[in-house]
C-alpha positions, 0 to 999 in steps of 0.5 A: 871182282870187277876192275871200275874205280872206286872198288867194288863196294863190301858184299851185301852193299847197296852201291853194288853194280850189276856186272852180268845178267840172265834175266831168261833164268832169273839171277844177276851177277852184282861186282860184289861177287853176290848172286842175286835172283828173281826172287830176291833171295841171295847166294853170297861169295862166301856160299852163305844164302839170304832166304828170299823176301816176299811181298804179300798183300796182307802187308810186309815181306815175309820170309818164305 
C-alpha cells in the first residue's frame, strides 16, 4: 500500500505506520491497508472487523 522501505509490515503487525489520519471522524489509515478507529475496533483489508476493546474500571478490556 505504501512505497517506504522495508515493506510495509503483514496485516495486524505492530511495526504498521499511520499513512493517513482523520482524527475529526475518529479512524487512521495504517500502511498495512487496516483501518484503525478511536475505539480500538479495526476493519482490515480483507473487510474481516476486530470487535473494539474497551477499558473498564472494573479491570481489563473487555469486548463490547
Amino acid at each position: 500500500m505504501c512505497a517506504h522501505q522495508p515493506q510495509c509490515p503483514v496485516t495486524g503487525s505492530p511495526a504498521a505506520h499511520v499513512v493517513a489520519a482523520r482524527p475529526e471522524q475518529g479512524w487512521s489509515l495504517l500502511c498495512d491497508g487496516t483501518v484503525v478507529f478511536d475505539d480500538t475496533g479495526e476493519l482490515l483489508p480483507d473487510g474481516r472487523m476486530v470487535q473494539p476493546r474497551r477499558v473498564t474500571a472494573a479491570g481489563p478490556a473487555v469486548a463490547a
